[in-house]
C-alpha positions in Angstrom: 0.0 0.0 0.0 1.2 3.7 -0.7 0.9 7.0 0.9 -0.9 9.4 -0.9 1.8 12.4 -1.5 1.3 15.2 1.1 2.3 18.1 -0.8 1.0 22.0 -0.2 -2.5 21.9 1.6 -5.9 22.1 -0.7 -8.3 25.2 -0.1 -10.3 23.2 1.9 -9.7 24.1 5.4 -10.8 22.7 9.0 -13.8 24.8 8.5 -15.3 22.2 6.1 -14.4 19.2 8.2 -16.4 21.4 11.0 -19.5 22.1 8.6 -19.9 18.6 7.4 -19.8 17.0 10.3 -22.8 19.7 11.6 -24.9 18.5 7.9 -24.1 22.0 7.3 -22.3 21.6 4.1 -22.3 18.7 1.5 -18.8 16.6 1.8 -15.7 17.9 -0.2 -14.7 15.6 -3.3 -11.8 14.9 -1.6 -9.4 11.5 -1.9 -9.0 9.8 1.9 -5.3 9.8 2.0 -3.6 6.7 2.8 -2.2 5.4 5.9 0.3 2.4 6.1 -1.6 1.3 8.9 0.7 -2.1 9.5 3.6 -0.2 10.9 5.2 0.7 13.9 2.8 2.8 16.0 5.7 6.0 16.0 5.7 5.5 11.9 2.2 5.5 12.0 1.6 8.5 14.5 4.3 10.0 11.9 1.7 10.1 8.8 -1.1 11.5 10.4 1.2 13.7 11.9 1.9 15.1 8.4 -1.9 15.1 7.8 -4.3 18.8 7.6 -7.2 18.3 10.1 -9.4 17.7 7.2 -7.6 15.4 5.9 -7.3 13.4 9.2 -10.8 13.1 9.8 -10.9 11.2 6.1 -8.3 8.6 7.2 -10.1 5.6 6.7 -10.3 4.0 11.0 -12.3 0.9 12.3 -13.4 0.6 15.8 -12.9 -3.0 16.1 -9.6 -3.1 14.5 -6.5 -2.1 17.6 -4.3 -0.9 14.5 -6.6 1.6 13.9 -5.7 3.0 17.4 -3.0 5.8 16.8 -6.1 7.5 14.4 -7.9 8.1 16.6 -5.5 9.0 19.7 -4.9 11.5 16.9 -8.8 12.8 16.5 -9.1 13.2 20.4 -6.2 15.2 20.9 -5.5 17.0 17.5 -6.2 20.7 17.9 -9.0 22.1 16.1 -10.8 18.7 15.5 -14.7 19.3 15.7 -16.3 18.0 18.1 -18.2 14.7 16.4 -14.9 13.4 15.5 -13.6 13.5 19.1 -16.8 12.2 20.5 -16.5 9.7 17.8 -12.8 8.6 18.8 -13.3 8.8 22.3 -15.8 5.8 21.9 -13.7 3.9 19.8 -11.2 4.0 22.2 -13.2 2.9 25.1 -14.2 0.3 23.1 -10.5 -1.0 21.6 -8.6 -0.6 25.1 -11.5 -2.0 27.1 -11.2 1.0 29.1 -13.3 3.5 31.1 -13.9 7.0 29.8 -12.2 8.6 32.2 -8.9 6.3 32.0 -9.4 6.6 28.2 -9.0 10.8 28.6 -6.4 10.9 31.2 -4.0 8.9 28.8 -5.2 10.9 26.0 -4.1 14.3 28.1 -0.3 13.1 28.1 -0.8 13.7 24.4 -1.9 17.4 24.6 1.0 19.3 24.5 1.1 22.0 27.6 0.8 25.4 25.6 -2.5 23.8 23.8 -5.3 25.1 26.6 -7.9 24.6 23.7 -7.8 21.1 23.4 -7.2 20.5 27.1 -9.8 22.4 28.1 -12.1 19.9 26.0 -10.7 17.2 27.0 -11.0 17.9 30.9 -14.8 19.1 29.9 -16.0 15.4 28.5 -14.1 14.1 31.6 -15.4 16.5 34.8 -19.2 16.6 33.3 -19.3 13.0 33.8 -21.6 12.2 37.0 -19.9 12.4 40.6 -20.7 8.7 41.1 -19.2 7.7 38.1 -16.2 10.0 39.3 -16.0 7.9 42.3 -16.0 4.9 41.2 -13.0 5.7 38.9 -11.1 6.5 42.3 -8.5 4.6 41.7 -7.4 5.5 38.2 -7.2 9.2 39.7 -5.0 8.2 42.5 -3.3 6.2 40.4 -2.7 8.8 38.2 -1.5 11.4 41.1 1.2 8.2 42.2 3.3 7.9 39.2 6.2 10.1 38.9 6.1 12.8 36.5 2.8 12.6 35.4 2.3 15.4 33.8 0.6 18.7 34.6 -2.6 18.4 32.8 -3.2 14.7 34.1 -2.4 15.6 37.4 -5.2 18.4 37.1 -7.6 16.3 35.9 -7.1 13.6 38.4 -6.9 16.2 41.3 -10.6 17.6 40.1 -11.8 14.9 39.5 -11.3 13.9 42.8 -12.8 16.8 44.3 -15.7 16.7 42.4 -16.1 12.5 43.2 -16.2 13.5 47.1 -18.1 16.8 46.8 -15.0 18.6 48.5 -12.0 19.0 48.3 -10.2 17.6 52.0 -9.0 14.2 50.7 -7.6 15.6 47.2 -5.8 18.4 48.9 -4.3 15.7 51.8 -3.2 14.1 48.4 -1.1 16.8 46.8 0.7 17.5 49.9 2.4 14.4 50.1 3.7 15.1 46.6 6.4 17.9 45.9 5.2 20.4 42.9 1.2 18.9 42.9 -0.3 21.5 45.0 -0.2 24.2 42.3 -1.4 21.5 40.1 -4.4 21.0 41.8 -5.2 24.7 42.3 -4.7 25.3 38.3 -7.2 22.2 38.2 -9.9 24.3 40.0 -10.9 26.6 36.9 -12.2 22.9 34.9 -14.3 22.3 38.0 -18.3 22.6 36.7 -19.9 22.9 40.0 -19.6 26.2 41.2 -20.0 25.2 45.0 -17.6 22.7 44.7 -15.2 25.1 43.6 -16.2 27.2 46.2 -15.1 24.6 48.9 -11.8 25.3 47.7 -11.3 29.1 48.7 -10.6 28.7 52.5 -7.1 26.5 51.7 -6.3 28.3 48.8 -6.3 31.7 50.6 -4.2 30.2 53.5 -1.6 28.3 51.7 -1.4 32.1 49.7 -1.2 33.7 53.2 1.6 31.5 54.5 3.9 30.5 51.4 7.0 31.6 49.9 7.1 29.2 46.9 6.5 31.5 44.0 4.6 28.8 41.9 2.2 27.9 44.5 1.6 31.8 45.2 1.2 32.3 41.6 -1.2 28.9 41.0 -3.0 30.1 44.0 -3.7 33.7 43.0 -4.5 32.3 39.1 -7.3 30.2 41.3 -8.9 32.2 43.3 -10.6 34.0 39.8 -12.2 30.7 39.3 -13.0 30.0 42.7 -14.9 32.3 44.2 -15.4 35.6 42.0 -17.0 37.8 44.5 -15.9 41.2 46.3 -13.7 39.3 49.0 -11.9 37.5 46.2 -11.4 41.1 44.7 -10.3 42.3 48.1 -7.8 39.6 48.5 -6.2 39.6 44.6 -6.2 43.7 44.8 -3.9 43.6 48.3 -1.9 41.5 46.4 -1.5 42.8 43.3 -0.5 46.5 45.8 2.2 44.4 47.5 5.7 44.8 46.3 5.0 41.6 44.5 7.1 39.8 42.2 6.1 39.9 38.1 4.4 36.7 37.9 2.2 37.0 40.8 1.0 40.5 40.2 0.3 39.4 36.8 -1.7 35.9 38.1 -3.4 38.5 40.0 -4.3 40.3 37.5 -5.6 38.1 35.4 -7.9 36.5 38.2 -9.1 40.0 39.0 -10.4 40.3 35.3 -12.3 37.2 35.6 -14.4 38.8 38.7 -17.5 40.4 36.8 -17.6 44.1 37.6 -20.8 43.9 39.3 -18.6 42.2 42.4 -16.4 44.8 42.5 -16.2 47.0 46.0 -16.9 50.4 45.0 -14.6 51.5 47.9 -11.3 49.0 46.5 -11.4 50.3 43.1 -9.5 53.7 43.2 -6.4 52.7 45.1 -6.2 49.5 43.2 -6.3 52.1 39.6 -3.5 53.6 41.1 -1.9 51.2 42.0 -1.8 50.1 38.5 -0.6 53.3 36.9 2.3 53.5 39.4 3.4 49.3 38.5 3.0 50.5 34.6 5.3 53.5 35.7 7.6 51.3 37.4 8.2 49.0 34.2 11.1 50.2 31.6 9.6 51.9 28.8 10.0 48.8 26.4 8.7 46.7 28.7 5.3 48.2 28.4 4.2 46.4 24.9 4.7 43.3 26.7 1.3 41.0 27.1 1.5 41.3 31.3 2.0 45.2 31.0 -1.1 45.2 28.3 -2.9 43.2 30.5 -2.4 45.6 33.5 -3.3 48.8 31.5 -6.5 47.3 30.0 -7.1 46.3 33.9 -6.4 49.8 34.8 -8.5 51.5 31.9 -11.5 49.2 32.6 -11.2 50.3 36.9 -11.1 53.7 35.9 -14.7 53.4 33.6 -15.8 52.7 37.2 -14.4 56.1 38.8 -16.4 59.0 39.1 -15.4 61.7 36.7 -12.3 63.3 37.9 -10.6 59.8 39.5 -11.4 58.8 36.3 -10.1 61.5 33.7 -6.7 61.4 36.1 -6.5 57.4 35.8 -7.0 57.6 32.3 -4.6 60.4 31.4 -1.8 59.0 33.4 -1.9 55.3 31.9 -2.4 56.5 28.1 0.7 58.4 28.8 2.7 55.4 30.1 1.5 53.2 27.5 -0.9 52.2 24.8 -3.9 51.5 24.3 -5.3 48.1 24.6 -8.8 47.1 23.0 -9.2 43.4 23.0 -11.4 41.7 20.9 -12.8 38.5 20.8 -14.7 35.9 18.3 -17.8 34.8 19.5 -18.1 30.5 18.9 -20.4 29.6 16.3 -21.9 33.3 15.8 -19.8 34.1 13.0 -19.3 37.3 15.5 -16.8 39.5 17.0 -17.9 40.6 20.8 -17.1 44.4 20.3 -18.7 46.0 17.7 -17.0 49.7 17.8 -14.8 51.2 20.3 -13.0 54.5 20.1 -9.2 55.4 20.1 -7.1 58.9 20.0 -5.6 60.3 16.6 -2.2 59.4 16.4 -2.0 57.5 19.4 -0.8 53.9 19.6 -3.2 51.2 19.7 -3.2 47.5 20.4 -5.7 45.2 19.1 -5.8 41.9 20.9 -7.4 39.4 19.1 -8.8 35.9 20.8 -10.4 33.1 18.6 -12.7 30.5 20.9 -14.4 29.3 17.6 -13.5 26.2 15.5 -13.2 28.8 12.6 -10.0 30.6 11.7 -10.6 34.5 11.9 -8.8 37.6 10.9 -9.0 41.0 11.8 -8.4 44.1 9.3 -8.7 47.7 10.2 -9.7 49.7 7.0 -10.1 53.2 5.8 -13.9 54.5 6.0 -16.6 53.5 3.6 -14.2 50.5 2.4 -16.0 47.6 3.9 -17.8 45.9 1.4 -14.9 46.4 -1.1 -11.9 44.8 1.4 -14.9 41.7 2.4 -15.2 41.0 -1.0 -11.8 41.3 -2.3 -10.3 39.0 1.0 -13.2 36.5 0.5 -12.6 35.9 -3.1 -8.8 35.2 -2.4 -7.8 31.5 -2.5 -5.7 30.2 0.6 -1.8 30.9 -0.1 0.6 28.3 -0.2 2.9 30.0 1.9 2.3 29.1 5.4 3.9 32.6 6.7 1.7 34.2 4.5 -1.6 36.4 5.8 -4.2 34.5 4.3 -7.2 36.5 3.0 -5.4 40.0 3.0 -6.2 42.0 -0.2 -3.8 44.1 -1.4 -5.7 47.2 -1.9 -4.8 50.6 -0.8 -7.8 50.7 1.8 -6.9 47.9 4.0 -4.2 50.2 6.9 -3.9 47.0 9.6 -4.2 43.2 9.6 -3.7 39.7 11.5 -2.8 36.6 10.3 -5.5 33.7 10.1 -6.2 33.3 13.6 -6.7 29.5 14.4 -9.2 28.1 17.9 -8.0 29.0 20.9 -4.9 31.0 19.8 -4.5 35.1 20.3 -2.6 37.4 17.9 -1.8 41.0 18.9 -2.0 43.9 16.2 -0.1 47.1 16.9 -0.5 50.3 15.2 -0.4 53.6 15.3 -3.5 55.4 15.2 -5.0 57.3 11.8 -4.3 60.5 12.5 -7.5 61.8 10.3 -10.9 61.2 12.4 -13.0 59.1 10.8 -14.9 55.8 11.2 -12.5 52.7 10.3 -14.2 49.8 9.8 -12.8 46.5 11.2 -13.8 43.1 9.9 -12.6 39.5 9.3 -12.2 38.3 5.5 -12.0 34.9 5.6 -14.5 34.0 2.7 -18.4 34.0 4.1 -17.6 35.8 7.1 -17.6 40.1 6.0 -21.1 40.2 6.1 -21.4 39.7 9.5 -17.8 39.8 11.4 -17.3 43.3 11.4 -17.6 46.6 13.5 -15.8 50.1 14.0 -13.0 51.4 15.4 -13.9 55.1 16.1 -11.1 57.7 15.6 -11.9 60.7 17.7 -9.2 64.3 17.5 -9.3 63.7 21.8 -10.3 60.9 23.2 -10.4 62.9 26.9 -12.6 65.5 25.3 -14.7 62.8 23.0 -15.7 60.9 26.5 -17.1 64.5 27.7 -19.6 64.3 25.0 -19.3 60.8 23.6 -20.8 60.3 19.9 -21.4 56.7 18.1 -20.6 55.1 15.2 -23.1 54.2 12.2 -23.1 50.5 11.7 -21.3 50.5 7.8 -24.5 47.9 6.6 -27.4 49.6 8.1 -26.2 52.9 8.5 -28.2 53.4 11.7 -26.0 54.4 14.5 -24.9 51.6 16.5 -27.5 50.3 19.7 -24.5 48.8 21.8 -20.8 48.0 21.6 
């Protein structure tokens, strides 16, 4: 038997795989490529590791046949595979290892690689939804799990939460990880896959005193990441904004940070939020100038900007002016799954002023983002949709080269982020923004508003006319 060729990739991209598998698109004429299924299982994992998406879901795989195996270890922890082919391989493999579902996902996780939160985030979904009986039952492949040495991070998660969840707290699991050096912070990053939002809960009175009484920078840091996910309420907030105002080291303050963002602003103490803003502006201050495109000092200026929205006017127009002249401003964006949406349709920004654009894609689709000069919409939609996908893999797929299109990302693939920095138009004007991939213009786009001040335009605000409708726009 031969293997069919694997030169450049065909047009056809994940997305179809994704539409077919919904009965949302007819199939692709498209040859199954060929695996030489008899070999070693490293040769074979080799081929279909050479293999698009799409074409990996073609591989032709039988559920009663154990060679078949390594395809569909592949669909379960392939990045980007829709969802009815890993539902499909996770049966099979039940089925061809004789094996529980949980055991079955806890050796697939070895397979995820660590920077892949996408997949493992799926993965740890299909196995924490299962019932808490059924959790219990499977005790002993969790504490098996926790036993070997250097089992790695995302199993030990897994089996950690899963063991909460099986007991309906967290005592025995947390006895567990002490006896082990390094699992403790494993356990806490575990937390956020936790469904139940009591049982998480159950967790905040160990996490806050192992924070209150360690020096180990990884355990403060997994603890400080957790407590976002525990318990978002104003305590939480209390406790993250003392220790994002300590003298605290980077990656702290940063885990801090981030957990702070994941409170929803209704929980926020009216009376915390003022010192915290300042304390932002003077740790932005504190950073070397260069230091402050980097994604932590984004992430704290975003923080700060989105504090001082909360100020009353003058707190506010202070905050504001001292962090846009520290740094730049960061407007982050994200697709919304499914929706063929983004989840901010206009904001504003200052002529001439620098701007960052950070783009997140949750969706199975791949997405770009391009800024555009006004009225130029339809024209840049229709010129990036029409554009086949380039053979070069470094090359920004769906880009028209037209005079009108001032700022773009690369395809943006599930669960990755890309950040676009630019320099403000210095003309006012409304710039469209939108995402070209083909299909998508007509409804993945909004406006990115350029005002002369931006101090002066949030004294009198104005908004954007949506580009399609031309009515004004009813929300952001």
């Amino acid at each position: 038997m031969l293997v069919t060729p694997l030169g450049a990739e065909t047009v056809s991209t994940s997305v179809s795989a994704f539409l077919n598998a919904r009965g949302a698109a007819p199939p692709l004429a498209q040859d199954a490529p060929r695996i030489l299924i008899d070999q070693p299982v490293r040769a074979v994992e080799y081929q279909l590791g050479r293999l698009t998406n799409d074409e990996l879901t073609l591989v032709e795989r039988k559920d009663d046949d154990v060679r078949y195996r390594p395809v569909y270890v592949a669909l379960l922890t392939r990045k980007g595979v829709a969802a009815p082919f890993r539902d499909e391989a996770l049966a099979a493999l039940e089925k061809i290892d004789k094996a529980s579902r949980s055991r079955v996902l806890l050796d697939a996780l070895i397979k995820v690689p660590p920077d892949d939160q996408v997949t493992a985030e799926k993965l740890l979904g299909l196995l924490l939804t299962q019932p808490a009986e059924t959790l219990r039952k499977e005790r002993a492949s969790f504490t098996g799990a926790i036993e070997v040495d250097a089992t790695p991070p995302l199993v030990l998660r897994g089996a950690y939460a899963a063991l909460i969840l099986g007991d309906g707290k967290p005592d025995l699991a947390w006895q567990a990880a002490q006896k082990h050096e390094g699992h403790l912070p494993e356990l806490m990053l575990g937390a956020r896959y936790i469904p139940d939002p009591n049982v998480r809960a159950q967790l905040f009175a160990p996490v806050s005193a192992l924070l209150g009484a360690t020096q180990d920078a990884a355990a403060k840091t997994a603890a400080l990441e957790a407590l976002g996910w525990i318990r978002p309420d104003p305590a939480t907030f209390d406790l993250l904004a003392r220790e994002v105002k300590l003298d605290a080291a980077p990656a702290p303050r940063a885990a801090a940070i981030a957990s702070l963002q994941r409170i929803p602003d209704s929980a926020w103490p009216p009376a915390a939020l003022e010192p915290l803003a300042r304390a932002i502006v003077s740790i932005v201050k504190a950073m070397p100038a260069e230091g402050r495109t980097e994604p932590d000092a984004l992430d704290a200026i975003q923080f700060g900007e989105k504090l001082a929205a909360k100020l009353s006017d003058d707190p506010k127009r202070a905050v504001r002016r001292d962090l846009r002249a520290l740094g730049v401003q960061v407007v982050r964006i994200q697709t919304l799954p499914e929706k063929l949406s983004f989840d901010v349709k206009w904001f504003a920004v200052e002529a001439g002023k620098p701007v960052q654009i950070v783009l997140f894609n949750p969706d199975a689709m791949p997405h770009n983002l391009i800024v555009s000069k006004p009225g130029s919409l339809e024209a840049v939609g229709t010129a990036g949709g029409s554009m086949p996908m380039p053979t070069d893999p470094d090359a920004k797929a769906f880009v028209p080269d037209l005079p009108a299109v001032l700022f773009s990302t690369k395809l943006v693939k599930e669960g990755d982020t890309e950040r676009l920095g630019f320099t403000a138009p210095s003309e006012p004007g409304e710039y469209p923004f939108v995402c070209t991939f083909p299909g998508h213009w007509v409804r993945m786009y909004g406006v990115m508003l350029v005002v002369e001040k931006l101090d002066a335009w949030e004294a009198s605000p104005t908004v954007p006319v949506d580009p399609l409708t031309k009515l004004p726009f009813t929300s952001k």
